[in-house]
matplotlib code that plots the C-alpha trace (Angstrom):
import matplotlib.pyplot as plt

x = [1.2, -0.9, -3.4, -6.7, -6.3, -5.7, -3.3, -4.6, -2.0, -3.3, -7.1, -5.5, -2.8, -3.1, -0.8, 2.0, 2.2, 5.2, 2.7, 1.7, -1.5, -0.2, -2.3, -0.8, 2.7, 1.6, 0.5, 3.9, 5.3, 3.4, 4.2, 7.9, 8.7, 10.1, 8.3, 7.6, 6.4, 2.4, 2.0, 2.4, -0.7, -0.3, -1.2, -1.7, -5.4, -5.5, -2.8, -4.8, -7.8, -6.0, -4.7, -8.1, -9.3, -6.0, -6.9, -10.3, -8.8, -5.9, -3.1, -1.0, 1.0, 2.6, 3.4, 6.6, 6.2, 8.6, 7.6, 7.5, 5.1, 3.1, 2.5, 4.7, 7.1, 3.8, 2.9, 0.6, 2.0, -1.4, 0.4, 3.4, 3.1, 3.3, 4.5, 2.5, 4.2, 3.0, 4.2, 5.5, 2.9, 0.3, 1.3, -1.1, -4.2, -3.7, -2.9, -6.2, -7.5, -6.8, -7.1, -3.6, -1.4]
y = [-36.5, -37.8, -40.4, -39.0, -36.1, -33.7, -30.9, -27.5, -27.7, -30.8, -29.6, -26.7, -28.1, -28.0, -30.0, -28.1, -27.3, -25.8, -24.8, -21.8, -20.4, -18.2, -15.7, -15.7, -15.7, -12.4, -10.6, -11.3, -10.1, -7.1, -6.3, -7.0, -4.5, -1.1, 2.1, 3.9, 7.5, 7.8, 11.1, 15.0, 16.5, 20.1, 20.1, 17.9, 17.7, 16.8, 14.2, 12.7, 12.6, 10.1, 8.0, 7.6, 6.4, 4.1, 2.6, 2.0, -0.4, -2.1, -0.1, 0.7, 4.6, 7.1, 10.9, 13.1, 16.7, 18.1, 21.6, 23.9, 26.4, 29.5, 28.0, 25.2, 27.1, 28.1, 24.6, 25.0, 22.5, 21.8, 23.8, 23.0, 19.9, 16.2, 13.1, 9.9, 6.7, 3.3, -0.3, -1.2, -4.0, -1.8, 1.1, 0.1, -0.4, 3.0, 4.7, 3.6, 4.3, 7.9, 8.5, 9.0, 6.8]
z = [25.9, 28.4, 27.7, 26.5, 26.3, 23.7, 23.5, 22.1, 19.4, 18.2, 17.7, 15.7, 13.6, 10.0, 7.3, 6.7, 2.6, 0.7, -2.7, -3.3, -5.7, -8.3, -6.7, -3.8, -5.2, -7.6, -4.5, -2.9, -5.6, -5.4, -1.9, -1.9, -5.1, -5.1, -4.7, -8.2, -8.3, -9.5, -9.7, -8.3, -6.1, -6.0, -2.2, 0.4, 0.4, -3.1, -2.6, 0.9, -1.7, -4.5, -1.3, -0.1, -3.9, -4.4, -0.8, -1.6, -3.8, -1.6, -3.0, -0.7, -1.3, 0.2, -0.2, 0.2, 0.6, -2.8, -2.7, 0.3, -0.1, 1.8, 5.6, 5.6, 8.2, 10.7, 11.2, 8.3, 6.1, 3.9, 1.1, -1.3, -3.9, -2.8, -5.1, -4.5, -4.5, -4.8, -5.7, -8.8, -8.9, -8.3, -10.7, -13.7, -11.4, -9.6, -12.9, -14.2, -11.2, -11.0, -14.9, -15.8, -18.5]

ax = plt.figure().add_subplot(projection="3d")
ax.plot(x, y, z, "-o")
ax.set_aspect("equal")
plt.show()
């Protein structure tokens, strides 16, 4: 380092630190768990409509199409049942989120 001067990695380093909040280590927990089914839309519009309410909250799902129905083979694929998944972590919170138990 030259005299005097002052690196940009110097004015930016922070103290390393190996503890963690138990906050943080529940919401790693939460992130690195297996996928659990929620619940079964019966189309895809309904199922787009819980994802947007269990995003509102942070939760994190996804859908798989389970049941091909009328239009799915016209490119039309807004028909046919979809199971949403989500976190095992975050199973409670979206149950009671969507009003199932």
């Amino acid at each position: 380092m030259t005299r005097g001067r002052v690196s940009v990695l110097q004015r930016r380093a922070t103290p390393a630190s190996s503890a963690f909040s138990l906050a943080t280590l529940r919401h790693v927990e939460k992130r690195s768990t297996a996928l659990v089914k929620l619940t079964t839309a019966p189309n895809e519009i309904a199922a787009e409509e819980i994802r947007a309410l269990l995003g509102t909250e942070g939760i994190d799902s996804m859908l798989r199409i389970i049941d091909f129905g009328v239009g799915t083979m016209d490119e039309s694929a807004v028909s046919g049942s979809r199971e949403i998944f989500v976190r095992s972590g975050d199973v409670e919170t979206a149950r009671a989120l969507i009003g199932e138990v």
